[in-house]
N, CA, C and O of each residue as an XYZ file, in Angstrom:
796
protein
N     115.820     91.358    103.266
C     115.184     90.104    103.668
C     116.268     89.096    104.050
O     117.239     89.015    103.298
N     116.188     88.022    105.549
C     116.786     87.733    105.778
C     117.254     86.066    105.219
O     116.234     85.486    104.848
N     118.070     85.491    105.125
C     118.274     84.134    104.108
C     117.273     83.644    104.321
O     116.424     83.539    103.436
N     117.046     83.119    105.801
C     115.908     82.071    106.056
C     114.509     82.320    105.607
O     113.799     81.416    105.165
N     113.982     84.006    105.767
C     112.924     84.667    105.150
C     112.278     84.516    104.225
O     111.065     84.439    104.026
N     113.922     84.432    103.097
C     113.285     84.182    101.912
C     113.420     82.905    101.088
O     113.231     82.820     99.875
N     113.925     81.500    102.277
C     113.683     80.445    101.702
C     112.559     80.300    102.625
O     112.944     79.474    103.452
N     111.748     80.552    102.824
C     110.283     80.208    103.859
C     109.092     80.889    102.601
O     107.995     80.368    102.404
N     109.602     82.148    101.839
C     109.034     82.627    100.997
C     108.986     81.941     99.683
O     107.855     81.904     99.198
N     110.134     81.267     98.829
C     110.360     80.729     98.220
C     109.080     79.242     98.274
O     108.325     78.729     97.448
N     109.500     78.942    100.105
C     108.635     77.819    100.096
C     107.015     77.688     99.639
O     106.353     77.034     98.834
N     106.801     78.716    100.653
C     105.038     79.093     99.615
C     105.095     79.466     98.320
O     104.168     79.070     97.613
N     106.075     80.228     97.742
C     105.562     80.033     96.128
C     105.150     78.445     95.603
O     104.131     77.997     95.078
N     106.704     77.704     96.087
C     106.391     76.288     95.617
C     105.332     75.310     95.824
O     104.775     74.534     95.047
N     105.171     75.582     97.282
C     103.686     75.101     97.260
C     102.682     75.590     96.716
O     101.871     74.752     96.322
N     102.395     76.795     96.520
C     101.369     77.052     96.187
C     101.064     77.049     94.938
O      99.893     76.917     94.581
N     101.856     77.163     94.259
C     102.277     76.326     92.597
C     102.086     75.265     92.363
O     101.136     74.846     91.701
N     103.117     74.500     92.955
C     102.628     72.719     92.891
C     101.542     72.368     93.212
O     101.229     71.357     92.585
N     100.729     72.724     93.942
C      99.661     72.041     94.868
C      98.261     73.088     94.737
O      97.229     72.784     94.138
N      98.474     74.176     95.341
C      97.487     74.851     95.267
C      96.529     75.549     93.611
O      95.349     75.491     93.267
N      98.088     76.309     92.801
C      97.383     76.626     91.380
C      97.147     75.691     90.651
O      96.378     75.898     89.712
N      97.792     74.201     90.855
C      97.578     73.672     89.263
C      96.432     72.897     89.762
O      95.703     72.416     88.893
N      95.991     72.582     91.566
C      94.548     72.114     91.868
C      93.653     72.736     91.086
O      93.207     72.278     90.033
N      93.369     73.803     91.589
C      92.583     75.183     91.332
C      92.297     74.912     89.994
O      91.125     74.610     89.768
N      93.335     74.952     88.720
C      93.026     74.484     87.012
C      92.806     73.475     86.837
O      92.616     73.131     85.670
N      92.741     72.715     87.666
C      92.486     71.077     86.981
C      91.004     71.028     87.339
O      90.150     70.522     86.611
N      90.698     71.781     88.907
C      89.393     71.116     88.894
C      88.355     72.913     87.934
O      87.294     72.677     87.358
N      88.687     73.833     87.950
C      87.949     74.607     86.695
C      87.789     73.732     85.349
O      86.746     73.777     84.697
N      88.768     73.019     85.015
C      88.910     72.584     83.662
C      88.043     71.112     84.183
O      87.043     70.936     83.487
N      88.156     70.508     84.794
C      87.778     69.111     84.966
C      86.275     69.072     85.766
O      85.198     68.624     85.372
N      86.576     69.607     86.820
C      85.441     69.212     87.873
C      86.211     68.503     89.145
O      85.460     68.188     90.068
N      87.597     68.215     89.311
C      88.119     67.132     90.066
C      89.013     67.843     90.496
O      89.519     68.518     89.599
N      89.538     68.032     91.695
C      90.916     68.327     92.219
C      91.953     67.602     91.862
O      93.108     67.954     92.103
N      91.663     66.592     91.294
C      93.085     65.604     90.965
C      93.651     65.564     92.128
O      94.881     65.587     92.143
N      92.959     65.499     93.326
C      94.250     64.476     94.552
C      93.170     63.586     95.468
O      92.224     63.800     96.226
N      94.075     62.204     94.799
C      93.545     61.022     95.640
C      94.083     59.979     96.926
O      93.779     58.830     97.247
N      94.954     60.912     97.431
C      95.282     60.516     98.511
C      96.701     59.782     98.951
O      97.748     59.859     98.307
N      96.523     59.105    100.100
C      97.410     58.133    100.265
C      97.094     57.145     99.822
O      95.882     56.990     99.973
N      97.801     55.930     99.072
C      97.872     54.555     98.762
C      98.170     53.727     99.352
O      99.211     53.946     99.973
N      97.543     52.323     99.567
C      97.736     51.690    100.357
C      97.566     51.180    101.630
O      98.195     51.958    102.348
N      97.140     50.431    102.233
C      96.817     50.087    103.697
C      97.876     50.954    104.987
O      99.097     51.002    104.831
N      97.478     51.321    105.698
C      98.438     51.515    106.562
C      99.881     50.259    107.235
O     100.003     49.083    107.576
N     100.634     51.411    107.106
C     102.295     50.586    107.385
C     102.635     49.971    106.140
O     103.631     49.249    106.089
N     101.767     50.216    104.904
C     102.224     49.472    103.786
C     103.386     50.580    103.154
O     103.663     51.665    103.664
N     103.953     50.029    101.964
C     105.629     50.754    101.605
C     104.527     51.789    100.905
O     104.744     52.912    101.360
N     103.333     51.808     99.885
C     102.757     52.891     99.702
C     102.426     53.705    100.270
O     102.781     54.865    100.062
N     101.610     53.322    101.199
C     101.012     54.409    102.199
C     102.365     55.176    102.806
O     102.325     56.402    102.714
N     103.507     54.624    103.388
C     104.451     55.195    103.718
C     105.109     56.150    102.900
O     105.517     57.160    103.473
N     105.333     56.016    101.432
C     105.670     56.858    100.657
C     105.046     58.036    100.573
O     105.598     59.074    100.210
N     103.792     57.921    100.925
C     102.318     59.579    101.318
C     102.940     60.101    102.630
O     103.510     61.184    102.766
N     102.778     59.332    103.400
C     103.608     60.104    104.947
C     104.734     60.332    104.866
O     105.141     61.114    105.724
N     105.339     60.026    104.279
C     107.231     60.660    104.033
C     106.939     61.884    102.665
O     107.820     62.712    102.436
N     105.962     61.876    102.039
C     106.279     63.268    101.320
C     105.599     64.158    101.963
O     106.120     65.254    101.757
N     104.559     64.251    102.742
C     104.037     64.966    104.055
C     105.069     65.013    105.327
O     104.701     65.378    106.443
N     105.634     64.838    105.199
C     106.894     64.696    106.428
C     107.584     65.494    105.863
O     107.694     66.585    106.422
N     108.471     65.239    104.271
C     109.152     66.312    104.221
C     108.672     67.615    103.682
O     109.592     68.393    103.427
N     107.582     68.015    103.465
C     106.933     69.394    103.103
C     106.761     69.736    104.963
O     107.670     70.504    105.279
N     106.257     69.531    105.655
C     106.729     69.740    107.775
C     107.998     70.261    107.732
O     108.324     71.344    108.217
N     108.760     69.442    107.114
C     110.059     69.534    107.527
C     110.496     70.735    107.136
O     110.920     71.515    107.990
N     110.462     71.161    105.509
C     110.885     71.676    104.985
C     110.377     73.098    105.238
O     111.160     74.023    105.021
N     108.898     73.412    105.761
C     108.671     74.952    106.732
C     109.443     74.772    108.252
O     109.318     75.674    109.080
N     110.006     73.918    108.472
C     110.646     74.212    110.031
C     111.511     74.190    109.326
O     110.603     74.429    108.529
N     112.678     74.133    108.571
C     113.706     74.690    108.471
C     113.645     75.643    108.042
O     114.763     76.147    108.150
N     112.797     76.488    107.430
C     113.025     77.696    107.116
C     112.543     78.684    108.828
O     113.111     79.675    109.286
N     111.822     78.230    109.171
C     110.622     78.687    110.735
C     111.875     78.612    111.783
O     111.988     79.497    112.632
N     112.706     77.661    111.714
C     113.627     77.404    112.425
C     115.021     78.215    112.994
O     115.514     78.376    114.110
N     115.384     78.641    111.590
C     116.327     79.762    111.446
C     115.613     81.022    111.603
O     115.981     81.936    112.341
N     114.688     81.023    110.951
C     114.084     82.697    110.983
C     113.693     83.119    112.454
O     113.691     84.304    112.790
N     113.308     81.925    113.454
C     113.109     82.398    114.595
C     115.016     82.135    115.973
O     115.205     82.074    117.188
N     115.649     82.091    115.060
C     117.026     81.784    115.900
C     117.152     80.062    117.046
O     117.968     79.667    117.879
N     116.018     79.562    116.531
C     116.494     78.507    117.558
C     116.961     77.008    116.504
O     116.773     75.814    116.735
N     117.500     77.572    115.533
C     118.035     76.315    114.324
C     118.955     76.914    113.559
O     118.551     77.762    112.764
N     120.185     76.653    113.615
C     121.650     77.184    113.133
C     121.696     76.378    111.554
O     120.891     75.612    111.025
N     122.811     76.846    111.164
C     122.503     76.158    109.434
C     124.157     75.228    109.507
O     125.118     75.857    109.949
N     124.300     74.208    109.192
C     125.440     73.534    109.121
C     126.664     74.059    108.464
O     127.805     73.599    108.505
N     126.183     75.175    107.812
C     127.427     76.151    107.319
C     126.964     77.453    106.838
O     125.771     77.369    106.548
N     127.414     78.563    106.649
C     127.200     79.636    106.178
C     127.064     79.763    104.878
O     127.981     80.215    104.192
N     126.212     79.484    104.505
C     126.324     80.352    102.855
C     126.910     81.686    102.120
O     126.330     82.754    102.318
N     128.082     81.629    101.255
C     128.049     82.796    101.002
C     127.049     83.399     99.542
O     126.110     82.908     98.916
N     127.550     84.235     99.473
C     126.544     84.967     98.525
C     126.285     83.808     96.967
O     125.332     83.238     96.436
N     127.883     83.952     96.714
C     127.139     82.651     95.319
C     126.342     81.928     95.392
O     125.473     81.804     94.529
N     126.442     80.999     96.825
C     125.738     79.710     97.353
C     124.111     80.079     97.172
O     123.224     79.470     96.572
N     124.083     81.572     98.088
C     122.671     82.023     98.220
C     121.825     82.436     96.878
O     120.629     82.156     96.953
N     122.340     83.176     95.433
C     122.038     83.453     94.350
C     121.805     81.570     93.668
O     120.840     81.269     92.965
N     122.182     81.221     93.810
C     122.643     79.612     93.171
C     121.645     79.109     93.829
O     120.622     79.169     93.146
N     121.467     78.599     94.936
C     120.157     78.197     95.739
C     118.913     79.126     95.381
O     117.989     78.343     95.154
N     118.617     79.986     95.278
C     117.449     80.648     94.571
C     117.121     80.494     93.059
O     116.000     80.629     92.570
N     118.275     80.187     92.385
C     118.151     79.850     90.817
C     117.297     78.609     90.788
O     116.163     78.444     90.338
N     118.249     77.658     91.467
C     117.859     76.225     91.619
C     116.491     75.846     91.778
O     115.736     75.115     91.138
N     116.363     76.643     92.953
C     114.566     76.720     93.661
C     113.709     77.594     92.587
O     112.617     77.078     92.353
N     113.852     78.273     92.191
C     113.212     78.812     91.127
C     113.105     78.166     89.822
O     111.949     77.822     89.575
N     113.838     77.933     89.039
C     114.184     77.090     87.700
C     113.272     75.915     88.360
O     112.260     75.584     87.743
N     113.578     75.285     89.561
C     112.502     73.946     90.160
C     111.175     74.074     90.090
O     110.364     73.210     89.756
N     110.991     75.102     90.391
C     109.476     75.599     90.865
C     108.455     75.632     88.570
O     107.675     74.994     87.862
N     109.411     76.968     88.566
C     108.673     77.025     86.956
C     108.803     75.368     86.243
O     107.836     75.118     85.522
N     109.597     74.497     86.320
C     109.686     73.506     85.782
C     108.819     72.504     86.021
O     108.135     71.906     85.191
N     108.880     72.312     87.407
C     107.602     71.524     88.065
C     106.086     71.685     87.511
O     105.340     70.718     87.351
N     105.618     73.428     87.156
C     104.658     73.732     86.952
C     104.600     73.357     85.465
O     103.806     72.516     85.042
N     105.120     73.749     85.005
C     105.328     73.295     83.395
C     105.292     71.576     82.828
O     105.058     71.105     81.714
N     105.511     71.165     83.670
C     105.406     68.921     83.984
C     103.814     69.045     83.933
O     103.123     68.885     82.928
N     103.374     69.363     85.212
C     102.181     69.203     85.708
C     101.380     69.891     84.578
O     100.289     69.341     84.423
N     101.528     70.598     84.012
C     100.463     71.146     83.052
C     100.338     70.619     81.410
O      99.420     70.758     80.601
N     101.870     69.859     81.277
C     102.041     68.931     80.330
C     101.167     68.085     80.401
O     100.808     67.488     79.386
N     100.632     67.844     81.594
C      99.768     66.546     81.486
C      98.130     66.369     81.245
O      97.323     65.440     81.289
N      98.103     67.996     80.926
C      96.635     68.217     80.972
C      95.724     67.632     81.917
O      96.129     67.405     83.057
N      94.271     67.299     81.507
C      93.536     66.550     82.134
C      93.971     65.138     82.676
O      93.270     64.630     83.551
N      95.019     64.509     82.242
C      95.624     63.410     82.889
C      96.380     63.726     84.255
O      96.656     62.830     85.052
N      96.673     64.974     84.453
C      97.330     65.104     85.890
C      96.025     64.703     87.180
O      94.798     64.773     87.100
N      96.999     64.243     88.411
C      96.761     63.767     89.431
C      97.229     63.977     90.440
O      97.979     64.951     90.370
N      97.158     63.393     91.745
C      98.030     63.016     92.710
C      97.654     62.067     93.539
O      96.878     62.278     94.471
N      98.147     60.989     93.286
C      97.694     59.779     93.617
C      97.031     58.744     92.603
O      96.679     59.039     91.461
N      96.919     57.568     93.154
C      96.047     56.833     92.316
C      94.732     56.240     92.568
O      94.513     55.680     93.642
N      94.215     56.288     92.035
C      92.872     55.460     91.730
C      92.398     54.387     90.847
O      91.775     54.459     89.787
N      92.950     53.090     91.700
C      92.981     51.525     90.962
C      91.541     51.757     89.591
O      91.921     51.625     88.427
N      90.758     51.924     89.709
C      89.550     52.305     88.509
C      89.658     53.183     87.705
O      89.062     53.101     86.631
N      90.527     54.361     88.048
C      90.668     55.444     87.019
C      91.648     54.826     86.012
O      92.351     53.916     86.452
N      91.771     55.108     84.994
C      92.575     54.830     83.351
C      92.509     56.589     83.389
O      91.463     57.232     83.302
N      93.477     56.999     83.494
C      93.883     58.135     82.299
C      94.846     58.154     81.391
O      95.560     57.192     81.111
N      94.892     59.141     80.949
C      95.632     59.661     79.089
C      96.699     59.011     79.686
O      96.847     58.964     80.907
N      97.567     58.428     78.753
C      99.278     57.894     78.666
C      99.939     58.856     77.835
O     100.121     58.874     76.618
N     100.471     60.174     79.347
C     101.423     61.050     78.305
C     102.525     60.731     78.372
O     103.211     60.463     79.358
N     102.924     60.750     76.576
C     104.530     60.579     76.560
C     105.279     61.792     75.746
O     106.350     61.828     75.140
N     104.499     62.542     75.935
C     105.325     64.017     74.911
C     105.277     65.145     75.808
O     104.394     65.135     76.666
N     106.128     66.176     75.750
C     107.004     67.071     76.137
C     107.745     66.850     77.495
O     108.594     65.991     77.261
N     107.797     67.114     78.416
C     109.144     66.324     79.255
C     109.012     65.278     79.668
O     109.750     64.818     80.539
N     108.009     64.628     79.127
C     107.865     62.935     79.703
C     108.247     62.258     78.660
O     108.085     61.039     78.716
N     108.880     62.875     77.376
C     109.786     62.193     76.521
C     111.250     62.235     76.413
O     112.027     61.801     75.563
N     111.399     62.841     77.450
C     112.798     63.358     78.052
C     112.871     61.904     79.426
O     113.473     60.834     79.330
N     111.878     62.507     80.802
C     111.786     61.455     81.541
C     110.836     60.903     81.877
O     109.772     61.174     81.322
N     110.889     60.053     82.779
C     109.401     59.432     82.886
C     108.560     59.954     84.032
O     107.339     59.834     83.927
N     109.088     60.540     85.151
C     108.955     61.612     85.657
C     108.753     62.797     86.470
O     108.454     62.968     87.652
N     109.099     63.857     85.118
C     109.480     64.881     85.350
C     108.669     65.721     86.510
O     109.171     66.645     87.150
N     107.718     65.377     86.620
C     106.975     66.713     88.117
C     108.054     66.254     89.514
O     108.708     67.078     90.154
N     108.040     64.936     89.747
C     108.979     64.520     90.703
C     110.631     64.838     90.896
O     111.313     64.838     91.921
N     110.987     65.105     89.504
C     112.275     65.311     88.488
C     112.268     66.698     89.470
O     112.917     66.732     90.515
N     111.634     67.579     89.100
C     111.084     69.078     89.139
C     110.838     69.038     90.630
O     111.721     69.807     91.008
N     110.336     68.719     91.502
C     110.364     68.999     92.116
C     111.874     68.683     93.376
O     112.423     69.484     94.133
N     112.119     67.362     93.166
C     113.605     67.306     94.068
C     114.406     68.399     93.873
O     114.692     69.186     94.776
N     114.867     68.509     92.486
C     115.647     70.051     92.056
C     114.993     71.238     93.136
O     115.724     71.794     93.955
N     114.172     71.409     93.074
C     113.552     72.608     93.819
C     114.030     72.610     95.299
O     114.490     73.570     95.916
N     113.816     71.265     95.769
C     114.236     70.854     97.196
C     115.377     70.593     97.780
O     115.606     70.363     98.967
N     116.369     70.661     96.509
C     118.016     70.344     96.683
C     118.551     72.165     96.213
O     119.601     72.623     96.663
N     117.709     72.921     95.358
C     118.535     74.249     95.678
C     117.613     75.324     97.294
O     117.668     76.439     97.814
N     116.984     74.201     97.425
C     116.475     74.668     98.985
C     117.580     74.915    100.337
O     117.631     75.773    101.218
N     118.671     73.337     99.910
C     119.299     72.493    100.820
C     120.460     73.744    100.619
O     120.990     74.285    101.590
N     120.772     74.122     99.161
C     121.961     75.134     99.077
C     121.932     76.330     99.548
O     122.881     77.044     99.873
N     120.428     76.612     99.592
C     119.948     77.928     99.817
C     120.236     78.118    101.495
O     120.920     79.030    101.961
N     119.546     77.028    102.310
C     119.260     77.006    103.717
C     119.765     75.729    104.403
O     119.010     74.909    104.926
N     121.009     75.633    104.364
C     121.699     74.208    104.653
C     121.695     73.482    106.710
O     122.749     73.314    107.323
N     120.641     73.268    107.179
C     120.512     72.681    108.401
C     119.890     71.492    108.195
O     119.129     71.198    107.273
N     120.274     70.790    109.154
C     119.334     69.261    109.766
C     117.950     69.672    109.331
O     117.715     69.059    108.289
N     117.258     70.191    109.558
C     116.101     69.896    108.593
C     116.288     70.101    107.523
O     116.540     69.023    106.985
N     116.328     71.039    106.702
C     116.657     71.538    105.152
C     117.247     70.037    104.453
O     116.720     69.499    103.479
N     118.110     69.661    104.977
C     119.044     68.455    104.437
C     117.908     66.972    104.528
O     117.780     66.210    103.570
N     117.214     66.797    105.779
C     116.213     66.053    106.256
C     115.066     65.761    105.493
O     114.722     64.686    105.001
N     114.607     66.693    105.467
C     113.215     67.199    104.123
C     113.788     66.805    102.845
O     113.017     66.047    102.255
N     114.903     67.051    102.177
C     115.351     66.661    101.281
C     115.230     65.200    101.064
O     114.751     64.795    100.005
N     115.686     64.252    102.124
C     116.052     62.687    102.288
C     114.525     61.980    101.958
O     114.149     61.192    101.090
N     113.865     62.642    103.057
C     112.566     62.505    103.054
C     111.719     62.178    102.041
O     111.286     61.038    101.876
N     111.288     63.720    100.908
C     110.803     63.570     99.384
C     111.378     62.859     98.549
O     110.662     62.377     97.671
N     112.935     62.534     98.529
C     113.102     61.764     97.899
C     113.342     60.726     98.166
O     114.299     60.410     97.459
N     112.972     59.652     98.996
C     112.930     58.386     99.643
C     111.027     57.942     99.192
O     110.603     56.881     98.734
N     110.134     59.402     99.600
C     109.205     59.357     99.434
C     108.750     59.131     97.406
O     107.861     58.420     96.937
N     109.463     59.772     96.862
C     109.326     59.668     95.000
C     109.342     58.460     95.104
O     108.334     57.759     95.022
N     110.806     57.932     95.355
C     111.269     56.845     95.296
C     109.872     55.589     95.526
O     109.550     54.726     94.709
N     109.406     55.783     96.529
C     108.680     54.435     96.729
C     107.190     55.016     96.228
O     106.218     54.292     96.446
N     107.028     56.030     95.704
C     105.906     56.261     95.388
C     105.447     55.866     94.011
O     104.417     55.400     93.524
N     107.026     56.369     93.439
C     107.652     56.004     91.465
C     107.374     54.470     91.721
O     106.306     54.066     91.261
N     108.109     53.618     92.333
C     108.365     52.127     92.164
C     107.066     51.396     92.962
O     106.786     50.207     92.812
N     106.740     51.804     93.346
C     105.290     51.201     94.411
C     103.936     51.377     94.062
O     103.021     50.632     94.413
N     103.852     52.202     93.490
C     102.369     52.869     93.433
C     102.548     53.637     91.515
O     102.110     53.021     90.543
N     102.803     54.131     91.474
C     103.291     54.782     89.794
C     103.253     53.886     88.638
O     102.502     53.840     87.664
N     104.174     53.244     88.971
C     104.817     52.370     87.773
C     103.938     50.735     87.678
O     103.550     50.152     86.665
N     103.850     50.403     88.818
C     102.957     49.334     88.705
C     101.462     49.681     88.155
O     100.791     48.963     87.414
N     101.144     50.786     88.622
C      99.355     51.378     88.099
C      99.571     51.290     86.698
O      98.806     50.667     85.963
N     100.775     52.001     86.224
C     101.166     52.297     84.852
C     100.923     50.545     83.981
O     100.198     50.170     83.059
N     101.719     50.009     84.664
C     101.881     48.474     83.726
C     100.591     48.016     83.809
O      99.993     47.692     82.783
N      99.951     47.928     85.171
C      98.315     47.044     84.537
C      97.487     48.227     83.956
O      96.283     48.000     83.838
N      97.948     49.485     83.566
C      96.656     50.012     82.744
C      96.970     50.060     81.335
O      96.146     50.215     80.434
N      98.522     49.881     81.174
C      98.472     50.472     79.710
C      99.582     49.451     79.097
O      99.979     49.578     77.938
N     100.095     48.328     80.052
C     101.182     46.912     79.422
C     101.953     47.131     78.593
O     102.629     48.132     78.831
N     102.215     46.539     77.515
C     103.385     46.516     76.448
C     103.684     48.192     76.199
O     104.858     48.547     76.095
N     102.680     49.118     76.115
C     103.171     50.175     75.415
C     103.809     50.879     76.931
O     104.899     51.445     76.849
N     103.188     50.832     78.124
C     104.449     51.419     79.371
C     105.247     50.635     79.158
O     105.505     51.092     78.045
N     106.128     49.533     79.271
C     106.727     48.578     79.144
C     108.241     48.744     78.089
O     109.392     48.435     78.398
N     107.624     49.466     76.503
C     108.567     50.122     75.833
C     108.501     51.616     76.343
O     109.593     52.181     76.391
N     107.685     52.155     76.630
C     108.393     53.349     77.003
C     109.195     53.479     78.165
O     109.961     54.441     78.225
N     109.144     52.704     79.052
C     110.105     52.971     80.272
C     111.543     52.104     80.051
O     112.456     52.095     80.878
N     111.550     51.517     79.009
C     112.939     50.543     78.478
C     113.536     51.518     77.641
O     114.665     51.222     77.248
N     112.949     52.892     77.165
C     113.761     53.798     76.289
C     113.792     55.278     76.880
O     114.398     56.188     76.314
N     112.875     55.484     78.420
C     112.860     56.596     78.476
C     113.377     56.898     80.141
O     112.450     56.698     80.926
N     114.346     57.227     80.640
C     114.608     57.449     82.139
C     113.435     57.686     83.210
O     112.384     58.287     82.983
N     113.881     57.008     84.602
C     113.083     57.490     85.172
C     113.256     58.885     86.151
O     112.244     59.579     86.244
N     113.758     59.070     86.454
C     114.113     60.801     87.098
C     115.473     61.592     86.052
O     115.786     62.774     86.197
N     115.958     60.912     85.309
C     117.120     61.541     84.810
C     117.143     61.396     83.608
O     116.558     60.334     83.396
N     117.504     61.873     82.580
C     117.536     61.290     81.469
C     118.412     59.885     80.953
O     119.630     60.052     81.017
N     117.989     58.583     80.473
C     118.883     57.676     80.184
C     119.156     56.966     81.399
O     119.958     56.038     81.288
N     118.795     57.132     82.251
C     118.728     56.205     83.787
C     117.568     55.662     83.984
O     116.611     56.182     83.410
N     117.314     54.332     84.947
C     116.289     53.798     85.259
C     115.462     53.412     84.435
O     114.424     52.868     84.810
């Protein structure tokens, strides 16, 4: 199998993990798909944060689509460590991600819904960071970048995480403070936000 092959393969596991299986259990267990969309009015910094993580999941099948069909070169050759190391990365990302998202039980989502109140989890890796599915998933998307290193690969990368970024600080964290005040308030003063002990 050829590099690009099997970061295009890699890619559907991850999606279909992130997005597709833990849909699938939330709404058996719930009744709800848990995804509410984009936030925000259009051209707003929320709504933009939805189109930049949809931008870089595009991105991130044309760089693999790209190479595999010869018309997208990779900014350097990988050798073999690089390529074993980029599959760890993307893998270890992938099981980790899934393991966040399922931490959260019936409180998982995607997106918000100004009326919904759910559970305030702060135990198992959300007592580590604040969070971790986003944590989990960049990792996944940065041993992508090692795995399959071109202008897109690198692009898609910038992308999701520009997109966390304003999604964490825009839409996340503010929902967080008017639903649940003083007690988000100490937990995000003692608990990182993508890293441990940061933010």
């Amino acid at each position: 199998m050829s590099r690009p092959v099997l970061a295009l393969v890699l890619l559907v596991i991850f999606y279909a993990v992130a997005f597709g299986l833990r849909t699938w259990q939330h709404l058996r267990a719930t009744g709800s798909t848990g995804f509410h969309g984009l936030s925000g009015r259009p051209g707003s910094v929320e709504w933009l944060g939805g189109v930049l993580f949809g931008v870089g999941i595009i991105l991130s099948l044309a760089a693999a689509l790209g190479e595999a069909a010869g018309w997208l070169t990779g900014l350097w050759e990988p050798g073999p460590a690089s390529v074993v190391l980029g599959v760890m990365i993307t893998l270890g990302g992938i099981a980790a991600t899934y393991m966040a998202q399922v931490s959260m039980g019936d409180a998982w989502r995607i997106g918000v819904q100004e009326e919904e109140r759910t559970r305030f989890v702060t135990a198992g890796p959300f007592a580590v960071v604040r969070n971790p599915i986003f944590s989990c998933m960049l990792l996944s998307t940065a041993g992508f970048v090692v795995l399959l290193p071109n202008c897109l690969s690198v692009a898609s990368f910038a992308s999701l995480l520009i997109a966390v970024e304003l999604q964490v600080r825009f839409v996340e964290e503010p929902y967080l403070l008017r639903k649940h005040g003083q007690s988000y308030r100490d937990y995000a003063s003692r608990v990182g936000r993508f890293v441990p002990g940061l933010g």
